[in-house]
C-alpha positions as MATLAB code, in Angstrom:
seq = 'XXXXXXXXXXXXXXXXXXXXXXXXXXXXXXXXXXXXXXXXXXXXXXXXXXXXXXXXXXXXXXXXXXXXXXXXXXXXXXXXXXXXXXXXXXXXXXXXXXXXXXXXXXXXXXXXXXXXXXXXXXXXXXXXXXXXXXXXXXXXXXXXXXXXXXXXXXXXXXXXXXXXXXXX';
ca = [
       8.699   12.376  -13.559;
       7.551   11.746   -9.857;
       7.086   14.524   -7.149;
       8.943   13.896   -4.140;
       8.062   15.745   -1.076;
      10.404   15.767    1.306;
       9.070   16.780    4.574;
      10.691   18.810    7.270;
      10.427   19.201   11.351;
       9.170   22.873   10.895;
       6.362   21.570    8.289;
       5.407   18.251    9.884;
       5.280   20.356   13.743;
       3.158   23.073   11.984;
       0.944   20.496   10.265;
       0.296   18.473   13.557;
      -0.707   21.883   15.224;
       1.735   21.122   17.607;
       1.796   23.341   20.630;
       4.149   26.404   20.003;
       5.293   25.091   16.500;
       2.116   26.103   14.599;
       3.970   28.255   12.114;
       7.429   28.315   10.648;
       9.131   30.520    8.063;
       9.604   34.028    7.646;
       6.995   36.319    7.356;
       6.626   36.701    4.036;
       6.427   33.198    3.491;
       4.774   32.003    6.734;
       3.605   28.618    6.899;
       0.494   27.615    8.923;
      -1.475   24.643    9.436;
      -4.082   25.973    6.547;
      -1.288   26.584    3.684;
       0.238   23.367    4.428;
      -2.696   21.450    4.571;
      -4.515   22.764    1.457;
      -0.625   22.322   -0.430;
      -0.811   19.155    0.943;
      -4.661   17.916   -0.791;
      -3.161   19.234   -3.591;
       0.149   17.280   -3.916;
      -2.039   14.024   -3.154;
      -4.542   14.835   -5.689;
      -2.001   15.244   -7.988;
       0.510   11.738   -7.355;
       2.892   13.197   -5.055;
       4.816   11.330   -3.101;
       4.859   12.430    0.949;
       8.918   10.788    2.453;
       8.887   11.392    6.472;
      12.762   11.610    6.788;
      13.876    9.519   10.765;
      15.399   13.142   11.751;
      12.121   14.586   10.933;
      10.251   11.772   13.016;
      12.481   11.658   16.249;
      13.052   15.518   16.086;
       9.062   16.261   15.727;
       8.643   13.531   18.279;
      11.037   15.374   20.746;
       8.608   18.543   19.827;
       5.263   16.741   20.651;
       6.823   15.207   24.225;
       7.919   18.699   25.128;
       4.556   20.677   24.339;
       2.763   22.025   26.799;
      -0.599   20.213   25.788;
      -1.942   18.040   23.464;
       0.864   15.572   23.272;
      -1.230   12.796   23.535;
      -3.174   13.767   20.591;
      -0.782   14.837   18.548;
       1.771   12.067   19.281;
      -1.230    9.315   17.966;
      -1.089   11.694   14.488;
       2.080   11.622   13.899;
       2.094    7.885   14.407;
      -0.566    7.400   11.806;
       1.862    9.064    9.567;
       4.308    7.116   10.491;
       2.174    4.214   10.011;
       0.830    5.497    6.527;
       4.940    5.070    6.040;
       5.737    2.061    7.361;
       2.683    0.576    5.108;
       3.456    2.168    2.281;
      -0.024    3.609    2.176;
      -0.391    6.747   -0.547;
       0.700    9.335   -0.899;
       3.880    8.334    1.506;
       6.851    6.347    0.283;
       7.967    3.231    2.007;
      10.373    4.148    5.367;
      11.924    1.196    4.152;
      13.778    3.114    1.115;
      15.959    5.474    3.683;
      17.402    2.345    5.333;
      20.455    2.617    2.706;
      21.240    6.329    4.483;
      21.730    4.618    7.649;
      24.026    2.053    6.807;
      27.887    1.825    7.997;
      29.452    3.308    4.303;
      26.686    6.122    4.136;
      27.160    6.786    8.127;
      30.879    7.371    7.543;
      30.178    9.406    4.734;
      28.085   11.920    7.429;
      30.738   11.544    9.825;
      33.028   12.750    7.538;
      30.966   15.632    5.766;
      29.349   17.134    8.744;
      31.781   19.258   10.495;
      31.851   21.459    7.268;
      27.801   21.802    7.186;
      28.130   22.496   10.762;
      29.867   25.340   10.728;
      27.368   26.819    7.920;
      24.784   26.435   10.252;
      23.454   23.063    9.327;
      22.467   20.754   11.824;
      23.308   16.936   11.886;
      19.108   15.910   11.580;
      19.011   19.286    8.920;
      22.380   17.136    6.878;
      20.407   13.645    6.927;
      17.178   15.097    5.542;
      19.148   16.731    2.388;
      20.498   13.103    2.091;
      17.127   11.807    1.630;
      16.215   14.990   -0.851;
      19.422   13.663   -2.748;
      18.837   10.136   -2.504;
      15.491   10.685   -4.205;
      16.782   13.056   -6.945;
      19.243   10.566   -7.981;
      16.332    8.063   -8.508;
      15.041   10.745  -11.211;
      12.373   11.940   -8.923;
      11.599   16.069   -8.836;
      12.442   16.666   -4.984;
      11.141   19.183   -3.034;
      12.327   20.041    0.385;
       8.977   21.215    2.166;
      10.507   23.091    4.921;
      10.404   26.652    6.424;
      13.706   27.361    6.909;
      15.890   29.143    3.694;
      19.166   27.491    5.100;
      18.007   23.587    4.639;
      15.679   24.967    1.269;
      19.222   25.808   -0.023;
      20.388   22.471    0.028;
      17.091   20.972   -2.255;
      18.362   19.052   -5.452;
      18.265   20.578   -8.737;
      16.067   20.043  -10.901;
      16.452   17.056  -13.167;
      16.975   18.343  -17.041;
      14.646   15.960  -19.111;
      16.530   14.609  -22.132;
      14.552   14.717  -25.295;
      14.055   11.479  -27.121;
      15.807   11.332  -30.518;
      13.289   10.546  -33.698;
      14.565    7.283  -35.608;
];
């Protein structure tokens, strides 16, 4: 079964080393640019596939433009991610496959379904990246939401069962 990894703002800002965002999560289970980067090596090494959800990009983005340094050098890394994306290159899946969340049917579908994750706390960018997690779990995928924050975490997929094949 293919690893998904989906990746979240509070991951890909802490990864980046982006000013004030180096760590997220709670303090006993801080993330840092170290644990996500040696998690990271190992996910590759092992076939994992990296997705870069758009509210991830433009939200990290929005991060990068508002540090107080470094924005320049840490706006060209993200884009190589990006790029890694857009090209397919391993380990990161195709931006291409999300286009289906952002079409009219599945944007109604958010429009509708929002309000009630807003008012648990979820944000709008926080509701599109679970679509992704969900879009790849119903592809049979293992999904992982790599994210610091318990409230988004919440929302990962569940675990696909593996059906054992009958003997003939």
């Amino acid at each position: 079964m293919r690893r998904v990894l989906v990746i979240d703002t509070s991951m890909l800002c802490c990864w980046l080393k982006v000013p004030g965002k180096e760590t997220s999560g709670k303090a006993q289970d801080l993330w840092d640019f170290n644990r996500i980067e040696t998690l990271l090596k190992k996910e590759a090494a092992m076939g994992s596939t990296f997705v870069l959800p758009i509210a991830t990009l433009i939200e990290t983005g929005n991060h990068i433009a508002q540090a107080s340094e470094y924005r320049f050098e840490r706006a060209s890394a993200l884009c190589q991610h990006l790029q890694g994306a857009l090209d397919a290159k391993n380990p990161w899946a195709a931006f291409t496959q999300q286009a289906d969340l952002w079409k009219e049917d599945h944007l109604a579908l958010l429009a509708q379904n929002w309000p009630s994750l807003a008012a648990s706390k979820l944000s709008i960018g926080d509701a599109t990246i679970k679509d992704v997690a969900e879009y790849y779990a119903k592809a049979d995928c293992y999904v992982e939401i790599l994210t610091g924050d318990a409230g988004l975490r919440a929302y990962q997929p569940a675990t696909p069962t593996v059906q054992p094949r009958r003997r003939r």
